[in-house]
N, C-alpha and C positions, 0 to 999 in steps of 0.2 A: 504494500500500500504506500503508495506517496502523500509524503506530506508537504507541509508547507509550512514552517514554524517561525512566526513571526516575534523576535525580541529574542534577544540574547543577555538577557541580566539573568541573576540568580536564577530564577526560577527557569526562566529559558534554557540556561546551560543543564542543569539538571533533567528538564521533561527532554531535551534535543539526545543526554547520554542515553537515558532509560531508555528512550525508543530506538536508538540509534544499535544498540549494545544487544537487542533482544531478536534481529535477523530477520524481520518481521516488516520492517517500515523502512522507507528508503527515505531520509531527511533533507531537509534545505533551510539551512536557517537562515534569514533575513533580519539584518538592522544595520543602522545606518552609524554604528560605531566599532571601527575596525578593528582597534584594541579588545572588543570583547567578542566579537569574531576569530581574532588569532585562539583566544584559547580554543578554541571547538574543531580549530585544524585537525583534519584526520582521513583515514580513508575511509571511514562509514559512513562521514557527513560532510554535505556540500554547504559551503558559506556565501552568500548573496551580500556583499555593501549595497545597501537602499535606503533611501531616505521611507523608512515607511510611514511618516505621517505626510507623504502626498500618497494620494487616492489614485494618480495617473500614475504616476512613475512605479508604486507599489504594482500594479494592476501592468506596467509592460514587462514588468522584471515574471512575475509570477507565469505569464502565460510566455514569454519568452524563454523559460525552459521545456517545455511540455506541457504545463500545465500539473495539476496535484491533483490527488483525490480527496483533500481533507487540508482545511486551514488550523489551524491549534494556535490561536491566539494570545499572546503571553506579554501584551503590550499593554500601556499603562491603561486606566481603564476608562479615561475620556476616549477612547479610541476603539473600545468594542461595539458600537456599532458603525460606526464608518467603515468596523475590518469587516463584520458581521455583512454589510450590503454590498461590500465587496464580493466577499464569498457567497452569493447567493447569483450575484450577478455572471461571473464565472462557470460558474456549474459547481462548485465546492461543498462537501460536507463544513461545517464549521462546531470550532471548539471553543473555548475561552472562559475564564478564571473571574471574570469581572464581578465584585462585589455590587455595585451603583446599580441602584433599581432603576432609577431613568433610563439607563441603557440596557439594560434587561427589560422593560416593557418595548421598548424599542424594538427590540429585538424577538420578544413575541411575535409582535405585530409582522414584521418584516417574515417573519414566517409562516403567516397565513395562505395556505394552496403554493409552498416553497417546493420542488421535486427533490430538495438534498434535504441534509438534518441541520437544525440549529439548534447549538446546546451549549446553554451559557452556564458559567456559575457551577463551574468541573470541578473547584477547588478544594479545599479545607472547610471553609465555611464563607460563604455560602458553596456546598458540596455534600461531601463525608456528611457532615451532621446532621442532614436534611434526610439523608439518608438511612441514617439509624434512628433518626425521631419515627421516620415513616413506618420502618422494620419494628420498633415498638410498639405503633399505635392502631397498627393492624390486628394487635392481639386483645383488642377491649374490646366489649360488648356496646359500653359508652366512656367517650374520652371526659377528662373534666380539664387536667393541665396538663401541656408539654410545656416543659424550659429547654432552653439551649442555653449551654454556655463553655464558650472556647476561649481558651487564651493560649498566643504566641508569647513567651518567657521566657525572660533571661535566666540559667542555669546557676549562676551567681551573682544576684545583681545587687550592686555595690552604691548607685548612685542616688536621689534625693527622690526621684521620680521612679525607683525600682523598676527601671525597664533597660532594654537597649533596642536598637534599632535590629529589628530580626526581617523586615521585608522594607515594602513599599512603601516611604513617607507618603506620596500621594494619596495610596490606597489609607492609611492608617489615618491621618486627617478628612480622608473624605467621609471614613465609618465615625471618626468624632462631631462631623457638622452636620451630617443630611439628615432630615428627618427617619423616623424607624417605625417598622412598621410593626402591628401586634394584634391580638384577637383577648379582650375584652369583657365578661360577659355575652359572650357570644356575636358580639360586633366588631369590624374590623376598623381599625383606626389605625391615624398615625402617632408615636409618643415625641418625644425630645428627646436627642442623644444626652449622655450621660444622666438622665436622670434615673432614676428605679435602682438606687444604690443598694447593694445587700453584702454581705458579710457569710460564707462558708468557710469549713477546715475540710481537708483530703488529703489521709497517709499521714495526719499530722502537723501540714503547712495551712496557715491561714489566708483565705484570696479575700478579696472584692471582686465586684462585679456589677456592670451599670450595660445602661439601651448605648448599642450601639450599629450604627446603619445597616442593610444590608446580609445579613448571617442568615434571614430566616428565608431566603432564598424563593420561592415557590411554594411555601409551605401555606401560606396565607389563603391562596386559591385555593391549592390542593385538601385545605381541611374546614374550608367555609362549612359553617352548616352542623358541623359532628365536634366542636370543640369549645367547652367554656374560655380557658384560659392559652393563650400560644404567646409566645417570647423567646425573645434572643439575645444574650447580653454578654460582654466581652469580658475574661476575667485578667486580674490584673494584683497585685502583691497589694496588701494595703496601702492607701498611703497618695495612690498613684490620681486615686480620683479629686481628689482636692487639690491639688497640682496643677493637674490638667484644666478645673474649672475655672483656676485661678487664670491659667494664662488664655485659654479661649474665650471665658466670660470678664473677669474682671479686667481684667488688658485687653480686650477685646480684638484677641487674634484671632478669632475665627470669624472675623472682618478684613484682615489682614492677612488673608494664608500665606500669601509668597514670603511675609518676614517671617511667619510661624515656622514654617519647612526648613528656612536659612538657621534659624535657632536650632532646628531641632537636629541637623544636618551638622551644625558646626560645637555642637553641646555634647550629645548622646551616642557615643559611641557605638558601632555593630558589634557584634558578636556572632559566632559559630558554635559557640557552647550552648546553646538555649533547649527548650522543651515545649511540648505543645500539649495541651490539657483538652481533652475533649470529657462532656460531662453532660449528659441529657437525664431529666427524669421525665416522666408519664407515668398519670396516674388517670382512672378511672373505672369503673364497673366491669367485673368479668361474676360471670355467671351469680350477679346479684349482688358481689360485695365490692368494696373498695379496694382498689389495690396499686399499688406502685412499682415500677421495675424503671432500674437505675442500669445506664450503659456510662461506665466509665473508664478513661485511660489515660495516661502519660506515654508520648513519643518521645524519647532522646537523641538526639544527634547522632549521626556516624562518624564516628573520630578514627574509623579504623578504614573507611571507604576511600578509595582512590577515582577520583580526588574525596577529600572529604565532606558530607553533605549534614548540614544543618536542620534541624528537628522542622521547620515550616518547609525548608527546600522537600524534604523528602515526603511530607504529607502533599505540598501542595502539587507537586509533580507528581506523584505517584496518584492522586484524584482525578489529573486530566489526562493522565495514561491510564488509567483502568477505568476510565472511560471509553475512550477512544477502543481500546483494546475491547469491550466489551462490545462495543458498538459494531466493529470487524467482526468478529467471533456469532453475530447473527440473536446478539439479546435486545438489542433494542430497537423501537423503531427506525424504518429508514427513510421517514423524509417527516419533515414540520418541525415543529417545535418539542422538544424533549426535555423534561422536567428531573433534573437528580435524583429527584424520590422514585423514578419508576423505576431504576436500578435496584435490583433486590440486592440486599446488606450481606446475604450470603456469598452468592457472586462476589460481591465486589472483596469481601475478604478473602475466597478463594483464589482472587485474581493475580497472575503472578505481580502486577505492578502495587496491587491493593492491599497485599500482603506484609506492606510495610506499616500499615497498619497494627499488627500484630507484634510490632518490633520492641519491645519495654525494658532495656537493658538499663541500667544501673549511670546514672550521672558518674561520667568520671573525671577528675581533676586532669589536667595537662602541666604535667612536671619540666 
């Protein structure tokens, strides 16, 4: 199968190896920064320099190879649907990671009577999570509450703010301002990012956890009707959300993002050490009584992986390759629009990419 893998950052380099490594996919990766195209030089993968935020040039480069059977979208995420109308216009299946609902309704839309697939929203969360909320809430008589709650984290985090930069400034201020969506008392609405603060412990460590954009992916649609309470909120080490109020709200930089991202960019150091916490519960009626079933987990980094990949790299690649892979393989539909939740949670842990899912090794220091 060919692909057409657009963005070469973290996450890029990671989904370009997994598919590139498994014999399966024949890659091309596109972006218009050449230093981070050197690293993915290889004989498994073809590298394209393009500016891909022109819609022309992106679009002569693409069909000027052959053309691909599948876009895998890995670009910032103002740009999944212009990549999205791209790929529809081509003849392209399409993939992409994008949290920002605006462009995920967009991109429904854009898939109405489409003859390829459009399937946004492969990632982590919104992804994975949507997917094991679904995998649980199948097994009630009547639902009453789903929570979601995910957090990317730093494995030692040492600074004021208890975080480090583990992905996308872009994406990570975009889920701190956009409106979020939620179900209510049985109504859907929007809430206000960071508010809905709450306090858990797990294994011992104490989190927070507040609304933040975009995690509940399709779940909204897909549970209208059969669910009192649905929510999605990011978790974070204490500490972190008063911080963050402070500089969004009282400094009012989430008026000002380009200085916020320069702050957060020139302050908060990345990390490769970090962990990713996935944690759903649901609760409702099975055969008359109340009952609750908790899906929970810790992902650690691969320190021993060549190259080495970081606890969000390896969830988030591994959700738009065990997609994609699933997608090949004849589990999903093959044209419209496609929803994460219609992936059954078994699959997608069987899957060889999905399987990293199952990875729980032990934090280890770097001597």
């Amino acid at each position: 199968m060919r692909i057409a893998l657009l963005g070469a950052g973290n996450i890029g380099q990671a989904i370009a190896r997994l598919l590139a490594g498994c014999g399966d996919y024949r890659v091309t990766v596109f972006d218009r920064n050449p230093k981070t195209l050197e690293r993915l030089a290889g004989p498994a993968l073809a590298i394209r320099i393009v500016d891909t935020e022109d819609p022309g040039v992106l679009r002569a480069a693409l069909l000027a190879g052959g053309g691909a059977d599948a876009i895998v979208n890995a670009l910032p995420f103002h740009l999944a649907a212009r990549s999205a109308t791209l790929a529809r216009e081509i003849g392209c299946h399409y993939f992409d990671l994008t949290e920002d609902v605006a462009a995920t309704r967009a991109i429904k839309a854009l898939a109405d009577g489409a003859a390829t697939v459009l399937m946004p929203q492969c990632g982590l969360a919104p992804g994975f999570v949507g997917i094991v909320a679904q995998h649980l809430a199948r097994g009630f008589d009547t639902l009453d509450e789903v929570q979601m709650r995910v957090g990317a984290l730093p494995a030692f985090p040492t600074n004021a703010l208890k975080y480090n930069l583990t992905w996308s400034v872009d994406g990570l201020i975009n889920e701190y301002c956009r409106p979020c969506e939620a179900i209510r008392d049985g109504q859907r609405l929007e809430v206000l990012p960071l508010e809905g603060l709450e306090h858990f412990s797990l294994d011992g460590v104490e989190y927070e956890a507040f609304n933040t954009s975009g995690g509940l992916g399709t779940l909204c649609d897909t549970l209208a009707g059969r669910v009192r309470t649905l929510d999605y909120k990011s978790v974070r080490y204490p500490g972190h959300h008063a911080l963050m109020r402070a500089l969004l709200g009282d400094l009012r930089l989430a008026h000002d993002q380009p200085t916020l991202k320069a702050i957060l960019r020139r302050a908060i150091p990345s990390t490769m050490q970090d962990l990713v916490l996935v944690f759903v519960t649901v609760s409702g009626l099975r055969d008359g009584q109340l009952v609750q079933e908790v899906f929970a987990r810790k992902i650690f980094a691969d320190r021993d992986g060549d190259p080495p990949r970081s606890a969000i790299q390896l969830t988030t690649a591994a959700g738009i390759c065990a997609a994609l892979d699933l997608f090949r393989e004849g589990h999903l539909p093959r044209r419209g629009f496609v929803r994460q939740e219609q992936i059954e949670l078994p699959d997608f842990l069987a899957n060889r990419f999905g399987r990293a899912y199952q990875q729980l090794r032990q934090v280890e220091s770097i001597g």
